[in-house]
PyMOL CGO cylinders between C-alpha atoms (Angstrom):
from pymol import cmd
from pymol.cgo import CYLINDER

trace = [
    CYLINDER, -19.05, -18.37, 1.59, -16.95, -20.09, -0.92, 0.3, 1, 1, 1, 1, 1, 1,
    CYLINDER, -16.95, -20.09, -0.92, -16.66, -17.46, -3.20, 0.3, 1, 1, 1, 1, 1, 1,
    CYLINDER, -16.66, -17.46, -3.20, -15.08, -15.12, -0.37, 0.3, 1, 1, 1, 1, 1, 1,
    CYLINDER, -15.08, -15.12, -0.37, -12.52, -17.54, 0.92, 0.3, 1, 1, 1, 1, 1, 1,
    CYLINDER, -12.52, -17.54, 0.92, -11.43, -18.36, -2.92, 0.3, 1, 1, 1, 1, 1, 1,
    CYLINDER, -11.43, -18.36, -2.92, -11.08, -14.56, -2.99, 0.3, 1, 1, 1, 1, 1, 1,
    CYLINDER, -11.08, -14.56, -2.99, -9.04, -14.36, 0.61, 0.3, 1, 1, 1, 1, 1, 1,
    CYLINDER, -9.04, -14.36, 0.61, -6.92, -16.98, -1.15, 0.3, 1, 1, 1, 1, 1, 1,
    CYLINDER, -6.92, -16.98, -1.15, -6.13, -15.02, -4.05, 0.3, 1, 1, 1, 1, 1, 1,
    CYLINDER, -6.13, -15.02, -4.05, -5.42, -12.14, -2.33, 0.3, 1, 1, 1, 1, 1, 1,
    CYLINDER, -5.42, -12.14, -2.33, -3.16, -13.61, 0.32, 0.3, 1, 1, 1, 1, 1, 1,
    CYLINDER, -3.16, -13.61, 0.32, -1.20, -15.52, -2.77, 0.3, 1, 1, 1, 1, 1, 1,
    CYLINDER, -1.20, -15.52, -2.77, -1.15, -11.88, -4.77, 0.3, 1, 1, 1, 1, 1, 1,
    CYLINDER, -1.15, -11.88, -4.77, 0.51, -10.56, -0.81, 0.3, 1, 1, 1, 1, 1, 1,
    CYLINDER, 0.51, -10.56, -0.81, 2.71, -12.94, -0.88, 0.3, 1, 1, 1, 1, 1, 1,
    CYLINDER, 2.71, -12.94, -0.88, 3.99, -12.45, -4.80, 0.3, 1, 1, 1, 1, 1, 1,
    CYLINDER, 3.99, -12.45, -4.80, 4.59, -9.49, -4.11, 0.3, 1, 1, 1, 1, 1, 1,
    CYLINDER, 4.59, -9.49, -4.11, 6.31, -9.23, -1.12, 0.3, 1, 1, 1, 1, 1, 1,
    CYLINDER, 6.31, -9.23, -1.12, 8.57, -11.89, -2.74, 0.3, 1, 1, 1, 1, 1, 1,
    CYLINDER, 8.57, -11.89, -2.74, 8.52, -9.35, -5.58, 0.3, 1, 1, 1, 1, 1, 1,
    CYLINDER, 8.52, -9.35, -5.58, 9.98, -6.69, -2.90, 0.3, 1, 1, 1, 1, 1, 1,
    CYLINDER, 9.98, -6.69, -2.90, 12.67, -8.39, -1.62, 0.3, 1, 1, 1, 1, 1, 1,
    CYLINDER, 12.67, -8.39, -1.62, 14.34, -9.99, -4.37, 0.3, 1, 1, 1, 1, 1, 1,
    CYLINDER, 14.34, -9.99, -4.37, 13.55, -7.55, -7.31, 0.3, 1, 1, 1, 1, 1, 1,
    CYLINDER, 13.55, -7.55, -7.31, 13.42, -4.47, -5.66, 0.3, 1, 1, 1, 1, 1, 1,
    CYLINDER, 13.42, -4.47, -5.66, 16.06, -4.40, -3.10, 0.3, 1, 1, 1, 1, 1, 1,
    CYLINDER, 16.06, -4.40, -3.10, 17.98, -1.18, -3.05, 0.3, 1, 1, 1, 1, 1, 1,
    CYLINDER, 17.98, -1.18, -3.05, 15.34, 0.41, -4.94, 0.3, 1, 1, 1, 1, 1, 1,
    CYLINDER, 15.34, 0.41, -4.94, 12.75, 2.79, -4.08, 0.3, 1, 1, 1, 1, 1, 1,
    CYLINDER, 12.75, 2.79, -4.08, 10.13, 0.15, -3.59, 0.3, 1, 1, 1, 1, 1, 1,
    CYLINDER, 10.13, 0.15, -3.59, 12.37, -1.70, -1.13, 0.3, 1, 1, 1, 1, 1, 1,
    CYLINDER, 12.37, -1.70, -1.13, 10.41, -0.79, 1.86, 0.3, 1, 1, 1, 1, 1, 1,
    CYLINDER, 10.41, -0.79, 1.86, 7.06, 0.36, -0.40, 0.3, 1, 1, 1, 1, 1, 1,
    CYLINDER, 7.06, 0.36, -0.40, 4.07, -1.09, 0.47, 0.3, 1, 1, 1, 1, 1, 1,
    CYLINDER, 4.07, -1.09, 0.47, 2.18, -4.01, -1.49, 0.3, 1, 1, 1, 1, 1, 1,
    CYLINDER, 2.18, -4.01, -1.49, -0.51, -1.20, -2.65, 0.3, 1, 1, 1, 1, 1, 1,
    CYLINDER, -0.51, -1.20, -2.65, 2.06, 1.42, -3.62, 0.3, 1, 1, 1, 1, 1, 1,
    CYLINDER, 2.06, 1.42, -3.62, 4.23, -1.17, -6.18, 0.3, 1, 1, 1, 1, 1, 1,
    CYLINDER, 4.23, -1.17, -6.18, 0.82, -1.81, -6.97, 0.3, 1, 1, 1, 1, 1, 1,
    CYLINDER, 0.82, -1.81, -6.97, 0.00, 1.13, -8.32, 0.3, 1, 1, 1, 1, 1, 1,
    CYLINDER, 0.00, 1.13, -8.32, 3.04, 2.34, -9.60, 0.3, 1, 1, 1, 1, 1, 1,
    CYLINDER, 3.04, 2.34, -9.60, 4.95, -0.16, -11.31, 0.3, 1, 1, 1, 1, 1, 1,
    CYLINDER, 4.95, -0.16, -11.31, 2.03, -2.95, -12.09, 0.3, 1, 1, 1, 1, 1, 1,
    CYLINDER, 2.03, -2.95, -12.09, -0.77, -0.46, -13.53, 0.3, 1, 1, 1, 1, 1, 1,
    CYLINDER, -0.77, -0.46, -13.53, 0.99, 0.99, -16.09, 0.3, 1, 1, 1, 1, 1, 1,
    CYLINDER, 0.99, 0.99, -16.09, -0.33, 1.84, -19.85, 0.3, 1, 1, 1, 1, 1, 1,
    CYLINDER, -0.33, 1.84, -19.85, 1.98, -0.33, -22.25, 0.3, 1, 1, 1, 1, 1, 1,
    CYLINDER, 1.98, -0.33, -22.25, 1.38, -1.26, -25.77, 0.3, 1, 1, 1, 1, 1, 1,
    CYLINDER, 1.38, -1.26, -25.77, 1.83, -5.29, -25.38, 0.3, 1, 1, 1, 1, 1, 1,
    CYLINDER, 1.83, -5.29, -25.38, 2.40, -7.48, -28.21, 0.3, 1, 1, 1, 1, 1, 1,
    CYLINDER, 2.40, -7.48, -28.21, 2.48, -10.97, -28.54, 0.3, 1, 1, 1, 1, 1, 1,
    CYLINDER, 2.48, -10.97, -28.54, 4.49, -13.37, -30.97, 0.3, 1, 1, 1, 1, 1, 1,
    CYLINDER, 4.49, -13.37, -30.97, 4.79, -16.72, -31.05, 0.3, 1, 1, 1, 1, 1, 1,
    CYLINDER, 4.79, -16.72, -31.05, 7.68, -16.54, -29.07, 0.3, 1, 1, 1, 1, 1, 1,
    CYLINDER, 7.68, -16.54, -29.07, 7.93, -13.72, -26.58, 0.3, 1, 1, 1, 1, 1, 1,
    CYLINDER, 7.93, -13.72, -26.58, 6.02, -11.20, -25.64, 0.3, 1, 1, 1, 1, 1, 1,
    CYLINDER, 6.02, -11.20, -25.64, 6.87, -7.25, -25.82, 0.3, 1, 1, 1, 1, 1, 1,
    CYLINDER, 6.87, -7.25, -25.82, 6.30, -4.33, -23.80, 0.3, 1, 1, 1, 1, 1, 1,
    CYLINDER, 6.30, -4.33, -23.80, 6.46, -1.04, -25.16, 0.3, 1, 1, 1, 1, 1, 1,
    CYLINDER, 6.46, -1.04, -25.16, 6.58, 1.37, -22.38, 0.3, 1, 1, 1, 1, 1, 1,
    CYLINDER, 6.58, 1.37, -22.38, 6.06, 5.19, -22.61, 0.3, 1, 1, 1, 1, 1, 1,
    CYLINDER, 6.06, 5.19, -22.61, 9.55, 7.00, -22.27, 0.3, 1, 1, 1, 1, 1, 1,
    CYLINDER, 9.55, 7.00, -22.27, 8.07, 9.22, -20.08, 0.3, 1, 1, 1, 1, 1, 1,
    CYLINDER, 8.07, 9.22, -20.08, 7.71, 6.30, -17.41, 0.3, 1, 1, 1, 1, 1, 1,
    CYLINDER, 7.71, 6.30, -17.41, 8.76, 7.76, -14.15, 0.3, 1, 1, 1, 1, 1, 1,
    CYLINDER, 8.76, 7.76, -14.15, 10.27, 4.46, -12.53, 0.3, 1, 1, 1, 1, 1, 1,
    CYLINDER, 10.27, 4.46, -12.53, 11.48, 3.17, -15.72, 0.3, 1, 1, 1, 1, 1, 1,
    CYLINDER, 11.48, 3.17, -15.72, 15.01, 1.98, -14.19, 0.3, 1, 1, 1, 1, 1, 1,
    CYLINDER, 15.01, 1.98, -14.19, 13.23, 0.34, -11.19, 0.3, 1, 1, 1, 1, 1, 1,
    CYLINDER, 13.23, 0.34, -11.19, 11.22, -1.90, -13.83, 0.3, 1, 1, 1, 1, 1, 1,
    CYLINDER, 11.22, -1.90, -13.83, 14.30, -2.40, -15.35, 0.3, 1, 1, 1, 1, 1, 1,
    CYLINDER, 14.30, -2.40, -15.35, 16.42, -3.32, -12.40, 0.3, 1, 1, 1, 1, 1, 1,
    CYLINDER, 16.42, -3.32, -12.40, 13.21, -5.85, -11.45, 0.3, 1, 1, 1, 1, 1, 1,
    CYLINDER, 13.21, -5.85, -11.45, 13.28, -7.08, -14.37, 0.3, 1, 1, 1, 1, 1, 1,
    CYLINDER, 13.28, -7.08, -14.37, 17.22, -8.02, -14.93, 0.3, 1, 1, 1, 1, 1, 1,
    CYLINDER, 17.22, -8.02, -14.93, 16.96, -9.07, -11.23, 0.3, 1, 1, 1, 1, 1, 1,
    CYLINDER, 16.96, -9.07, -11.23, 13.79, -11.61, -12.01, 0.3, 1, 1, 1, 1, 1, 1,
    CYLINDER, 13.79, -11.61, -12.01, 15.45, -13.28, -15.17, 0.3, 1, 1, 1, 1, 1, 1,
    CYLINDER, 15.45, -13.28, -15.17, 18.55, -13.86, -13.18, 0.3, 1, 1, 1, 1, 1, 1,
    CYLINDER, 18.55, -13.86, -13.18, 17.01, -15.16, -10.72, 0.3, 1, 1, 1, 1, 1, 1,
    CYLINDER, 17.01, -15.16, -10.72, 15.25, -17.34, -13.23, 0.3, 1, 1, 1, 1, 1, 1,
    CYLINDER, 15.25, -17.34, -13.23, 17.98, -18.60, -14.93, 0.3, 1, 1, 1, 1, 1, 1,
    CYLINDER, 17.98, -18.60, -14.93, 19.37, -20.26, -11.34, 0.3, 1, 1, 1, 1, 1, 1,
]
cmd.load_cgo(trace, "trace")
């Protein structure tokens, strides 16, 4: 019994990321009004080549990426946010 509400935890905190992730990142997007599954899917399952320094970690990203500017637009959006 444990085990499934440490799982119903997770899960609510992984809702709740992402929703987060919706309305800051993604507004004016695509994905503004996307479900949590679709975003999901399409911009957190992705095959990248990921490599790891000391100091930062890289993703190398297909070109062929369909939603390539919405990563990018979450992503500018995120480090702003960030940086206060």
């Amino acid at each position: 019994m444990r085990a499934n509400q440490l799982r119903l935890w997770f899960a609510s905190m992984a809702y709740v990321l992402v929703s987060a992730l919706r309305r800051i990142a993604l507004a004016g997007t695509q994905f503004a009004k996307a479900t949590c599954g679709t975003i999901r899917l399409k911009l957190f399952k992705i095959g990248a080549l990921v490599t790891i320094s000391v100091r930062r970690i890289k993703l190398a990203m297909a070109s062929g990426f369909p939603w390539q500017a919405e990563w990018a637009t979450a992503h500018a959006r995120l480090a702003a946010a960030a940086r206060g």
